[in-house]
KEKE-3310 file (N, C-alpha, C; in steps of 0.2 Angstrom, whole numbers, plus 5000, padded with zeros to 4 digits):
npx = (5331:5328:5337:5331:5339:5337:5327:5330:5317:5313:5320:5312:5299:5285:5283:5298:5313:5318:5334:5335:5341:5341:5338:5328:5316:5300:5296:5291:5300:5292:5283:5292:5294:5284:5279:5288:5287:5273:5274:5287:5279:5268:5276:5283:5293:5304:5318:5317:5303:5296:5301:5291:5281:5287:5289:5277:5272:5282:5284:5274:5261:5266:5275:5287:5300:5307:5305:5314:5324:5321:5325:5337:5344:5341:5347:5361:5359:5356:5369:5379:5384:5378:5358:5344:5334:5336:5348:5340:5331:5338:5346:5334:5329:5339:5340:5329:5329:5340:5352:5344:5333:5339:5339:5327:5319:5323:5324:5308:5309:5315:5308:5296:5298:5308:5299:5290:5296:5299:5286:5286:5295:5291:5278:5273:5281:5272:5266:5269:5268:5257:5242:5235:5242:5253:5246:5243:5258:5261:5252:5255:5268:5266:5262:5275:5282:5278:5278:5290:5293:5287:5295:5306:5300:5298:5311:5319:5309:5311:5325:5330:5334:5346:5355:5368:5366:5356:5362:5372:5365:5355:5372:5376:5366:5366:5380:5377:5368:5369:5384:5388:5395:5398:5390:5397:5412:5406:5402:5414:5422:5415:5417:5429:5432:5425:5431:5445:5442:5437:5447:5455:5449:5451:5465:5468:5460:5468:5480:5476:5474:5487:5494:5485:5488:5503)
npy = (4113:4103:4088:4074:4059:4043:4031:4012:4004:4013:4007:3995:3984:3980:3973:3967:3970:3960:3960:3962:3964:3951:3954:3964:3958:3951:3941:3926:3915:3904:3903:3901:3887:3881:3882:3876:3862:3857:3857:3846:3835:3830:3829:3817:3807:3813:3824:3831:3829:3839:3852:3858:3863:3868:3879:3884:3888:3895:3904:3909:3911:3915:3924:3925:3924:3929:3921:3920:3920:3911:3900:3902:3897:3887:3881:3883:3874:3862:3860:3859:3848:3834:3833:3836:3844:3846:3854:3865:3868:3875:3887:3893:3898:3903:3915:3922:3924:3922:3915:3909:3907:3897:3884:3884:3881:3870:3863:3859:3855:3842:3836:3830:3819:3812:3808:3799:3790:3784:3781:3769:3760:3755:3750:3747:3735:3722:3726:3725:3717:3716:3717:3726:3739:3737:3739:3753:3762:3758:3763:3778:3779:3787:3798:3804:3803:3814:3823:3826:3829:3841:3852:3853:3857:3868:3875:3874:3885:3896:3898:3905:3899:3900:3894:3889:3886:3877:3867:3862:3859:3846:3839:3839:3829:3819:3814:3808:3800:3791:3790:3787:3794:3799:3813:3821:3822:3828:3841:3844:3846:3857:3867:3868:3872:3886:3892:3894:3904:3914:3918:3922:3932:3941:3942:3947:3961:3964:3966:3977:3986:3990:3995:4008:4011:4013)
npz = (5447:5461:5466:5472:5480:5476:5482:5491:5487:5475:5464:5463:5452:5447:5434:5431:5418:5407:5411:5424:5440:5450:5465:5463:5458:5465:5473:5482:5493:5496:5487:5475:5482:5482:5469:5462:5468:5463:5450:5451:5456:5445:5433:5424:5419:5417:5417:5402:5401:5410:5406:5400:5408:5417:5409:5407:5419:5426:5416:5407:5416:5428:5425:5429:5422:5408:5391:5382:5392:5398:5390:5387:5402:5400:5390:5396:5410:5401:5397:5410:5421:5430:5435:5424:5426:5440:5438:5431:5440:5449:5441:5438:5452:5457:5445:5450:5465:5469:5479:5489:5484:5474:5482:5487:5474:5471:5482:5481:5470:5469:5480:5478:5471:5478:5488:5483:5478:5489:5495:5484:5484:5496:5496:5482:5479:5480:5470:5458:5446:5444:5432:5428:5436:5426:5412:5415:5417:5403:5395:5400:5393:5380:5381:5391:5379:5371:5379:5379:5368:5363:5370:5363:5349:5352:5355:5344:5337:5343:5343:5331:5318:5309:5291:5294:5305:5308:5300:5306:5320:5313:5310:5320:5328:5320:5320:5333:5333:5321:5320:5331:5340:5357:5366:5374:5370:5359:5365:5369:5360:5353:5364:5365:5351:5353:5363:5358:5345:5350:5360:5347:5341:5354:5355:5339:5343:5353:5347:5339:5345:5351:5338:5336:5344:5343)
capx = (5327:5334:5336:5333:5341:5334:5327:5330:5309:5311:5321:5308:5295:5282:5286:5304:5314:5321:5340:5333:5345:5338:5335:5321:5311:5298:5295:5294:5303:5285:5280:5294:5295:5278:5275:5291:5284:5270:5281:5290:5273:5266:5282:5284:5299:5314:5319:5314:5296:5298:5303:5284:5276:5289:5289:5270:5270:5285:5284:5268:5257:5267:5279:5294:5306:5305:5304:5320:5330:5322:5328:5344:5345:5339:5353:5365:5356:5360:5378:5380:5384:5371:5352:5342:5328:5339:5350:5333:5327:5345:5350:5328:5331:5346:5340:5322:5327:5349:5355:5340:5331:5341:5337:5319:5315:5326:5320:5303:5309:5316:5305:5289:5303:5309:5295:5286:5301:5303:5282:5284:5299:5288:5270:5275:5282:5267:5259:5274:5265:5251:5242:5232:5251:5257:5244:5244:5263:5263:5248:5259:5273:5265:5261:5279:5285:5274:5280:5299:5294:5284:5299:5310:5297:5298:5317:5318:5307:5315:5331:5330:5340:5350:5357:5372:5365:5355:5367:5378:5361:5357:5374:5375:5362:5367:5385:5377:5364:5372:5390:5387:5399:5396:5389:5403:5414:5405:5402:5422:5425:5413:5419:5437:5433:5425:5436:5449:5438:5437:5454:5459:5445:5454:5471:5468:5460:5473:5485:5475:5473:5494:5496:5482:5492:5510)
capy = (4109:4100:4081:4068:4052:4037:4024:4007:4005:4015:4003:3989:3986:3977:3967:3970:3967:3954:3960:3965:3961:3947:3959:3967:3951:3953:3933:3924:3909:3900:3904:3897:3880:3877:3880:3869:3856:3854:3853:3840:3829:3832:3826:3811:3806:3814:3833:3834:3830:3845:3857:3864:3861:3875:3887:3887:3890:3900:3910:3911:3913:3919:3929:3926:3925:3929:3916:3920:3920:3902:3896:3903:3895:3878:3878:3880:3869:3857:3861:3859:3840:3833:3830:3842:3846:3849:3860:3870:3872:3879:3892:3897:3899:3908:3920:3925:3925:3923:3907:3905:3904:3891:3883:3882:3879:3863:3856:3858:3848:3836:3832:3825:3813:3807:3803:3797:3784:3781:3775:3765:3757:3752:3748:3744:3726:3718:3726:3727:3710:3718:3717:3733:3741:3736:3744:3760:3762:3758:3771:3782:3779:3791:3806:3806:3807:3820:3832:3828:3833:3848:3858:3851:3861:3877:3877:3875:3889:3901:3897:3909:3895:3902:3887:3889:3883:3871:3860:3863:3852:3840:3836:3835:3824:3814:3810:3804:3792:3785:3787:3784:3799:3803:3820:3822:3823:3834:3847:3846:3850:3865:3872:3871:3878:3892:3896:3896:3909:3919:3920:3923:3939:3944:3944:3953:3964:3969:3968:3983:3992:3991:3996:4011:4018:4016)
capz = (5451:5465:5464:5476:5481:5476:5488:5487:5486:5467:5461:5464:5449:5447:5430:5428:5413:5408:5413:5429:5442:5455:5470:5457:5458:5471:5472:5489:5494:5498:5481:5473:5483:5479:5461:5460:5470:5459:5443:5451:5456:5440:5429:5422:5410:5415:5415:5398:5402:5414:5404:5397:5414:5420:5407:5409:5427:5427:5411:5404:5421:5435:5422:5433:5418:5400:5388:5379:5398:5400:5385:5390:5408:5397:5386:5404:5411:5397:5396:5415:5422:5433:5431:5420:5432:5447:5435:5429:5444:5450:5438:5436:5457:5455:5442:5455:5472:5472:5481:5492:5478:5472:5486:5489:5469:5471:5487:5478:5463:5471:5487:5475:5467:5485:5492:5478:5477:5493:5493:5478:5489:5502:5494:5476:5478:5480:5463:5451:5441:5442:5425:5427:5436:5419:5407:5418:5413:5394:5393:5401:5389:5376:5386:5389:5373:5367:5382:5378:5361:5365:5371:5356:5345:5356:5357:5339:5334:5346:5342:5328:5316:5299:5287:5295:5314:5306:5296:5314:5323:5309:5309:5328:5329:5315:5322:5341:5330:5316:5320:5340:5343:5363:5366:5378:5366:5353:5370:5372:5353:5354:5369:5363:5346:5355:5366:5352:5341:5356:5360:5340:5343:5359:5354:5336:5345:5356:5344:5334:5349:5351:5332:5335:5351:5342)
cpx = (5331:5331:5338:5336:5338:5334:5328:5322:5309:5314:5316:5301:5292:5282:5292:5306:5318:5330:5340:5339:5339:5336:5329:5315:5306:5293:5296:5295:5300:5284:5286:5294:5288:5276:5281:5290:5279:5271:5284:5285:5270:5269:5282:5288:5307:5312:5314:5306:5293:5297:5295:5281:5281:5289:5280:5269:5276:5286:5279:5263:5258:5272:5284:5300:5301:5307:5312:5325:5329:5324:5336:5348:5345:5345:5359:5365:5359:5368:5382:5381:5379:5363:5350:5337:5330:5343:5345:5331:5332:5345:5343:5326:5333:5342:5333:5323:5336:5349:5349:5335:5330:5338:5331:5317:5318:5324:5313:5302:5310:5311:5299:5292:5304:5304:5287:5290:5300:5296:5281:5288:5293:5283:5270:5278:5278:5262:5262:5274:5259:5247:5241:5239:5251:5253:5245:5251:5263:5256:5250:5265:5272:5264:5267:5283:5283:5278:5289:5298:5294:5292:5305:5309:5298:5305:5319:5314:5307:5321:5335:5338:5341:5352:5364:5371:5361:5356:5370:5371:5358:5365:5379:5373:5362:5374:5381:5373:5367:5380:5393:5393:5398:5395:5394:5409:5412:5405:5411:5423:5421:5416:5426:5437:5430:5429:5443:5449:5440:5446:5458:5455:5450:5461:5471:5466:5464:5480:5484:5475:5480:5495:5493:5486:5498:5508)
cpy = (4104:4093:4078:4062:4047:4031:4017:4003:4008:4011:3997:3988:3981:3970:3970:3966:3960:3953:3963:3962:3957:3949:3962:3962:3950:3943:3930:3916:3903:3897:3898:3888:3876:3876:3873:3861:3852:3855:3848:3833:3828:3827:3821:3810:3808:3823:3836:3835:3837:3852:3862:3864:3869:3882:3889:3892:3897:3908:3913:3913:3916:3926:3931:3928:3925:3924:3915:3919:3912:3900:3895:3899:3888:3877:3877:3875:3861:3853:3859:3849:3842:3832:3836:3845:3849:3855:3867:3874:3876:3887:3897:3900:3904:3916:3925:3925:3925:3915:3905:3902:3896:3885:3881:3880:3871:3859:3856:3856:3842:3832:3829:3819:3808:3802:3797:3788:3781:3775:3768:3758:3751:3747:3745:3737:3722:3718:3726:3721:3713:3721:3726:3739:3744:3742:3750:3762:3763:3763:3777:3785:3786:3798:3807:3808:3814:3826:3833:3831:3840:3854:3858:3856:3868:3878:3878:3881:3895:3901:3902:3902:3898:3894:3883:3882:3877:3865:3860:3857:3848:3837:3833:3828:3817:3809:3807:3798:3788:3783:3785:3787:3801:3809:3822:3827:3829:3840:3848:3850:3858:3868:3874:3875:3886:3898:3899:3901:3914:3923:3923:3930:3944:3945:3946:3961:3970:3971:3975:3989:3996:3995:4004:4016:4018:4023)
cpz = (5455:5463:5471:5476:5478:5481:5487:5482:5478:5464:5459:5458:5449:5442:5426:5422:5412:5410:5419:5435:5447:5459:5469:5459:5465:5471:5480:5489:5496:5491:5476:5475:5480:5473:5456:5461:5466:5452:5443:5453:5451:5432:5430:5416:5414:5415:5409:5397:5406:5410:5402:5404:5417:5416:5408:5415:5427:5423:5409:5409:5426:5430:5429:5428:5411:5395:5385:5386:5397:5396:5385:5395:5403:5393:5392:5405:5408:5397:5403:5417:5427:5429:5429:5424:5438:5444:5434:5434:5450:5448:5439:5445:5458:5453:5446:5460:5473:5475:5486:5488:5473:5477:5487:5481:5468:5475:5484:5473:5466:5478:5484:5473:5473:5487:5489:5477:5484:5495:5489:5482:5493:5502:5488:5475:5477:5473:5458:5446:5440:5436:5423:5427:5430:5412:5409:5415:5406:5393:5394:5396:5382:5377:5387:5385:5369:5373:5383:5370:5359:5366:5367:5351:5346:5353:5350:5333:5337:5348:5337:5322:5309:5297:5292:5303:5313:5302:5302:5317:5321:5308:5314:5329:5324:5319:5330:5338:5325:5317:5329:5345:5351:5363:5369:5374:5361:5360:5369:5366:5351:5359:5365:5356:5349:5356:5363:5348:5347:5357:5355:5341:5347:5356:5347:5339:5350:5354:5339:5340:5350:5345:5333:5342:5349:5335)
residu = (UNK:UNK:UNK:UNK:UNK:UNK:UNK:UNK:UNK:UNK:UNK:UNK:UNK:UNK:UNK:UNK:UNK:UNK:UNK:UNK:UNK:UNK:UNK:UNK:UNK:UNK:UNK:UNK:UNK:UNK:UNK:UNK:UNK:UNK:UNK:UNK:UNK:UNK:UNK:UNK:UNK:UNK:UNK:UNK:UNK:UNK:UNK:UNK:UNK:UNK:UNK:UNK:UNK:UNK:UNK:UNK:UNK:UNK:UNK:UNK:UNK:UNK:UNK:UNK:UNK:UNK:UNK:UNK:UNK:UNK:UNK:UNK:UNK:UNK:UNK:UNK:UNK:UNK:UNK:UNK:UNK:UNK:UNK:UNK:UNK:UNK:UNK:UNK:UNK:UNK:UNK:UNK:UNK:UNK:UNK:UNK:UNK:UNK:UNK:UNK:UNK:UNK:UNK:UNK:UNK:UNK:UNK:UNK:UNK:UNK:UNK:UNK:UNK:UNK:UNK:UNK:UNK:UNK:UNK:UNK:UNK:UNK:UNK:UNK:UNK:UNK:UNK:UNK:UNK:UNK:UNK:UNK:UNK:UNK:UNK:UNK:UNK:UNK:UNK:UNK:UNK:UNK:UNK:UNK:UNK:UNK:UNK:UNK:UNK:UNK:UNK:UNK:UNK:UNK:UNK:UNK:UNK:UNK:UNK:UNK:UNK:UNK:UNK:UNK:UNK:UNK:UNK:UNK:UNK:UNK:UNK:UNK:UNK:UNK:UNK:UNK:UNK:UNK:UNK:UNK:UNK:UNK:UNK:UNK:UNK:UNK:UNK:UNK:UNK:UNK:UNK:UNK:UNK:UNK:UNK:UNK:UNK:UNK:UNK:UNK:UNK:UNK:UNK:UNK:UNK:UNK:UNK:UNK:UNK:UNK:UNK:UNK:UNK:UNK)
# end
């Protein structure tokens, strides 16, 4: 049977996998700025309030990424310096459209923030005694918390945690609150154990491979 080429067109699917390369992704540059714009108008709290607002949009109803990628990009994200929202909307960019990507899901995070500030700037002086102002805030305060908690519970039950991984962030979270450890430093002391493990992996392994070819 003869065999044809493949066109770049056969590559292209409709819901690729999750290890799909970014090319794969049939997403446009519109779409992204926009569902990130309205993620970022939306948000309130901080990145972490962020976080269920995008998996919605991004995972659950456009099914741009799968659940375990985003978790993935959020643990980055995390590990990354800078803000967590600009980070998010970086690497979840990145992973759907390449560096324009990146590109258009960030000026769509960050442009509802700008000029949201930049109003309050302008108009807000005049109200920021204001009793009602004030309630409106401290009513707000609750609704925060819950959507920084919400993605706490997620990441926790698709974490897949043994006893092992679970004494490991109980006893994280214990040194930043009771012994006021900086995360800083706990990130440094993981990476450098890692990286140590790693290297003892790699250099037994290449000393078996020496021993198997003497």
């Amino acid at each position: 049977m003869k065999k044809f080429p493949l066109k770049d067109t056969d590559l292209v699917k409709d819901n690729p996998e999750p290890t799909a390369p970014v090319k794969e992704r049939k997403v446009s540059l519109w779409s992204l700025a926009t569902t990130f714009t309205k993620v970022g108008m939306f948000t309130l709290g901080g990145g972490y309030a962020m976080i269920p607002l995008i998996d919605r949009e991004v995972v659950q109803k456009r099914h741009w990424l799968e659940s375990d990628e985003f978790y993935d990009i959020l643990a980055i994200a995390q590990s990354a310096p800078g803000l967590l929202a600009v980070n998010i909307s970086i690497f979840a960019g990145y992973r759907v459209r390449g560096n324009k990507g990146s590109i258009a899901a960030t000026i769509g995070t960050c442009l509802p923030s700008f000029l949201i500030i930049l109003a309050i700037a302008i108009f807000f002086a005049g109200y920021r005694d204001n009793i009602y102002v004030e309630k409106i805030f401290k009513g707000i305060r609750p609704v925060v918390v819950a959507l920084i908690a919400v993605p706490v519970v997620d990441m926790i039950q698709k974490s897949h945690l043994n006893i092992f991984r679970a004494l490991l962030a109980v006893g994280t979270a214990a040194a930043i609150i009771f012994l006021k450890i900086s995360p800083v430093y706990i990130l440094l002391v993981f990476f450098t154990c890692f990286f140590f493990i790693r290297y003892v992996k790699w250099h037994g392994k290449k000393n078996s491979e020496k021993e198997d070819g003497v």
